[in-house]
C-alpha positions in Angstrom: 0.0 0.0 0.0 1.1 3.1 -0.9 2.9 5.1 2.3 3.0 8.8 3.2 6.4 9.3 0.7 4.7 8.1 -2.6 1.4 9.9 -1.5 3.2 13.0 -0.8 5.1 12.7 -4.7 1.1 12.0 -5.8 0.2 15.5 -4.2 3.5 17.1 -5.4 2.3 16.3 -9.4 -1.6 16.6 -9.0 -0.3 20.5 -7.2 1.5 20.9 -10.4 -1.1 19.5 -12.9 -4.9 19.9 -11.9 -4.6 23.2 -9.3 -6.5 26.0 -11.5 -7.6 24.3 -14.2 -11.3 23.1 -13.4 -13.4 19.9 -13.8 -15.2 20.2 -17.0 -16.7 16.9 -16.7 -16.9 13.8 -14.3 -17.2 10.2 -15.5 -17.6 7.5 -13.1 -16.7 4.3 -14.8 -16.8 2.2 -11.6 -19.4 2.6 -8.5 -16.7 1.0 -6.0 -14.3 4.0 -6.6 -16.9 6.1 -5.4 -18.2 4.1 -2.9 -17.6 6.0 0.6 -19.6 9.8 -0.9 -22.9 8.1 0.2 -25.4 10.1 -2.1 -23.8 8.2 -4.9 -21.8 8.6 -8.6 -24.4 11.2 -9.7 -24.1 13.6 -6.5 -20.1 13.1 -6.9 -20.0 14.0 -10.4 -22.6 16.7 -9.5 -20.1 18.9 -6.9 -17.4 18.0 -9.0 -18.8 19.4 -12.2 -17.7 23.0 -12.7 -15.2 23.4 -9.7 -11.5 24.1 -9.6 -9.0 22.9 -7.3 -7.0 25.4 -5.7 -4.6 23.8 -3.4 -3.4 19.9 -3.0 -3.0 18.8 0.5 -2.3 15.6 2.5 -1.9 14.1 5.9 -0.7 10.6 6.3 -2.0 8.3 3.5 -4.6 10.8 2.2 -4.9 13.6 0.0 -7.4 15.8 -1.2 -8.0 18.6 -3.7 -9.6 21.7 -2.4 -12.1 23.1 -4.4 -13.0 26.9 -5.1 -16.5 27.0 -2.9 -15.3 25.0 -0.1 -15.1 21.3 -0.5 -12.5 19.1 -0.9 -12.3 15.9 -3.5 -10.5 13.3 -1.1 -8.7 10.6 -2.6 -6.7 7.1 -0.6 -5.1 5.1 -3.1 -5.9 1.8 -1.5 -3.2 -1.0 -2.4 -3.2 0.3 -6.0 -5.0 3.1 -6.5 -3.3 5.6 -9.0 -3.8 9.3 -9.9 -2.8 9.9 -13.5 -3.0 13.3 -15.8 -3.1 12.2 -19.4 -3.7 14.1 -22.3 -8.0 13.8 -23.6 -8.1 11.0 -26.0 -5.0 8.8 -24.5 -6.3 5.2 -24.3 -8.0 4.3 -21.5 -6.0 2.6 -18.5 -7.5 -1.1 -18.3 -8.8 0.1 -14.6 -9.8 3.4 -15.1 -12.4 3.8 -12.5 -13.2 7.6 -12.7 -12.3 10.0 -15.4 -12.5 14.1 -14.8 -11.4 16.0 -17.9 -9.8 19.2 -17.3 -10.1 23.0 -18.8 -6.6 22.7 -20.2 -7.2 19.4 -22.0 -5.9 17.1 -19.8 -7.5 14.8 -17.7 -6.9 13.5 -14.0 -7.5 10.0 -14.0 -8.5 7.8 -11.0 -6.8 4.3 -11.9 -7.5 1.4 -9.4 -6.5 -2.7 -10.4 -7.7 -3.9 -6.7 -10.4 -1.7 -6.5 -9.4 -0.7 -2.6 -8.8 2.7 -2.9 -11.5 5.1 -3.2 -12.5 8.9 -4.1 -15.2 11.3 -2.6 -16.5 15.0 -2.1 -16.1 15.4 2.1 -16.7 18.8 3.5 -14.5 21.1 6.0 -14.2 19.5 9.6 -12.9 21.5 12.6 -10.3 22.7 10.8 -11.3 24.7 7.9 -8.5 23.2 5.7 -8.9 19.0 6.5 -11.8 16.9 5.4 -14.3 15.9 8.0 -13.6 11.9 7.8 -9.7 12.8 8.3 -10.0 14.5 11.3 -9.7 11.8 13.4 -6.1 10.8 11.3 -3.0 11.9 13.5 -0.3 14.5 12.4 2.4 12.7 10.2 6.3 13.7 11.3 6.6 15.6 8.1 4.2 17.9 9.3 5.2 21.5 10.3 2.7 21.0 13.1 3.8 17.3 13.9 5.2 17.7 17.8 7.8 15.0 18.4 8.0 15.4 22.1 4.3 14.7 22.6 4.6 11.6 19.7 7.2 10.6 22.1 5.3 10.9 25.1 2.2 9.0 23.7 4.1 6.5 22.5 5.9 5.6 26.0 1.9 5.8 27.5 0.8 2.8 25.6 1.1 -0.9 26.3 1.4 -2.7 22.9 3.7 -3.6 20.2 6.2 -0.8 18.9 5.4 -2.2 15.2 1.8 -1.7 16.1 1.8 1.7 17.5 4.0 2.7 14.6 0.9 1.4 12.2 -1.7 3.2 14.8 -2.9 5.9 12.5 -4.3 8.2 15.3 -1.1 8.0 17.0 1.0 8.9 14.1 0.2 8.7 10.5 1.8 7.9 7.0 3.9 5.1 8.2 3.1 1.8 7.0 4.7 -2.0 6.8 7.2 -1.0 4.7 8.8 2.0 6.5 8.0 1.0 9.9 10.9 -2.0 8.9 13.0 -0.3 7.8 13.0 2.7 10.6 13.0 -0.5 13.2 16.0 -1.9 11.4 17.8 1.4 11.6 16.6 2.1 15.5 18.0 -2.0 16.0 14.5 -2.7 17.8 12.3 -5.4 17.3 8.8 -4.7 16.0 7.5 -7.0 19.0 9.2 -4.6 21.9 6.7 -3.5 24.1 6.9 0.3 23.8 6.5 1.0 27.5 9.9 -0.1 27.7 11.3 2.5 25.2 13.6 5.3 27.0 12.5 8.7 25.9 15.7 8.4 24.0 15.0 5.7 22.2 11.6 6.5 21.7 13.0 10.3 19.9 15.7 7.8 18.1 12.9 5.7 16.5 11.0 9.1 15.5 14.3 10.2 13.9 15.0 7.0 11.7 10.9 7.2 10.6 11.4 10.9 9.3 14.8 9.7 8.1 13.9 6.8 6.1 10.8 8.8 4.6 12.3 11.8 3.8 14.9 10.1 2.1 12.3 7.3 0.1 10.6 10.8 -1.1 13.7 12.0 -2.4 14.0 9.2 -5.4 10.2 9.0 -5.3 8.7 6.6 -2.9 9.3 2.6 -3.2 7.4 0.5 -5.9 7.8 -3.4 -6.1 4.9 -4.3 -8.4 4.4 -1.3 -10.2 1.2 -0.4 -9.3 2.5 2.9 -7.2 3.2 5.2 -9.7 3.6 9.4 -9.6 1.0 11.2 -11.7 3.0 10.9 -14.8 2.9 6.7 -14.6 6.5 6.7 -13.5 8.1 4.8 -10.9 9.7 5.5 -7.3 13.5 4.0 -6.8 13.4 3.4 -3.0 13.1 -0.5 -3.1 16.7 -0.2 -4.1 17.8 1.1 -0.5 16.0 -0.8 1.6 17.6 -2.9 4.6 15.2 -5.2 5.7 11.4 -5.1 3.8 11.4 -7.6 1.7 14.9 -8.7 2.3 13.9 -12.5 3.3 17.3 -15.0 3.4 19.8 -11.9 2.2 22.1 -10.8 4.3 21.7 -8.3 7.0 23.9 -5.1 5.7 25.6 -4.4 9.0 25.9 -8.1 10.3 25.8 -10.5 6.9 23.3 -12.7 9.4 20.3 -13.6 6.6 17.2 -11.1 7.4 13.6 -13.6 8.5 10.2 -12.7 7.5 7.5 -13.2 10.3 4.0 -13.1 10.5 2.6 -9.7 11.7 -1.1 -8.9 11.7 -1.8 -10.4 8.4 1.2 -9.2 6.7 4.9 -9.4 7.1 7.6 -8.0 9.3 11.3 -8.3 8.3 14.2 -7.5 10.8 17.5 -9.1 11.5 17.8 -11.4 14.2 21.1 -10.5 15.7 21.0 -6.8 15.2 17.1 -6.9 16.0 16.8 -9.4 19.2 13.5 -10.1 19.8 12.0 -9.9 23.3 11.9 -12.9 25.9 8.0 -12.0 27.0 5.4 -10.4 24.1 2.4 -7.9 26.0 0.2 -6.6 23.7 -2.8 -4.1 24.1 
């Protein structure tokens, strides 16, 4: 699933393409794209028809377009979910799911294989700039707003899994499977620590190598294995080079040459090192 780095180089393009020029149309070729704006494709296309996006923000995994009159088109890629801007009268993308041709004769393209990810209109919550159905999703530690020593603080408070609180999305948001790894990798903690027994210090350490390890995916463009995370022009991010542990299975650990093991971790997969990465004796979770 697509973390905060490749949603953030998503938001970066669809900033630079679609802000200004407005929706002169809405096609909705699938209903499941559509299916969390409630009154349906034709109220969708309905507030989208005519409006222009003015801004393109995000926090964690979601982004939305802000629309001249006051609501917002919010958009979460899912496991595949792509944003495209093509020129009018490119073939279609074999899962184009919602089309919305623009005034300057391109169109931004909603592109989903799985069918996961979704779009819809939301309105203002209590703050004036963040859809209502995010307001519940935490800060992300790229945000200017983001406070590490209350993350911190939080973090120490709870008694569960440091893997799991990382993945907590109203503790901290943007960080998924895949960066959570890696960031545990670089911290050398186990993602089945119990996070009551982080130090403050190694609780800011861990903060550090999660802002680390995403700034610097967002640098080449965010990580892509299959190739169904793409940036707005269909191109690929160059991360999955750098990685230490994700995916690493039976290769050898770069700091220790011990062979990195793949466990079972809430119906996915965690990857660590097991000499650099000791796992602990007793496992509490919440």
């Amino acid at each position: 699933m697509p973390e905060l780095p490749e949603v953030e180089v998503v938001r970066r393009g669809l900033a630079s393409h679609a802000v200004g020029r407005a929706v002169s149309g809405v096609e909705v070729l699938h209903p499941r794209a559509v299916r969390r704006h409630v009154p349906g494709a034709a109220d969708f296309a309905a507030r989208l028809e005519g409006r222009t996006p003015t801004a393109v923000l995000r926090r964690g995994k979601y982004l939305w377009l802000a629309l001249d009159g006051g609501d917002m088109l919010l958009a979460h890629l899912g496991m595949s979910g792509q944003m495209l801007i093509q020129p009018q009268g490119k073939p279609d993308e074999k899962h184009l799911r919602v089309r919305l041709p623009l005034s300057d004769g391109n169109e931004l393209r909603f592109v989903d294989q799985r069918t996961f990810g979704h779009l819809m209109v939301d309105v203002p919550g209590v703050r004036a700039d963040v859809p209502a159905s995010v307001d519940h999703i935490a800060l992300d530690p790229l945000d200017d707003e983001f406070v590490a020593e209350t993350f911190v603080r939080a973090l120490r408070a709870k008694d569960t899994e440091v893997k799991r609180a990382l993945l907590d999305q109203s503790l901290i948001s943007g960080v998924g499977n895949i960066y959570a790894d890696e960031a545990l990798w670089r911290s050398r903690l186990h993602g089945r620590r119990n996070t009551r027994t982080l130090t403050r210090a190694r609780g800011e350490e861990l903060l550090g190598h999660v802002s680390d390890v995403m700034t610097e995916a967002l640098e080449v463009g965010g990580t892509t294995f299959d190739g169904l995370y793409v940036n707005v022009n269909g191109e690929s991010g160059y991360f999955a080079r750098g990685l230490n542990a994700y995916g690493r299975e039976d290769r050898p650990c770069r700091r220790c040459d011990v062979p990195i093991v793949r466990e079972a971790f809430m119906n996915r997969s965690s990857y660590s090192c097991p000499t650099c990465q000791k796992p602990p004796r007793r496992t509490r979770t919440a």
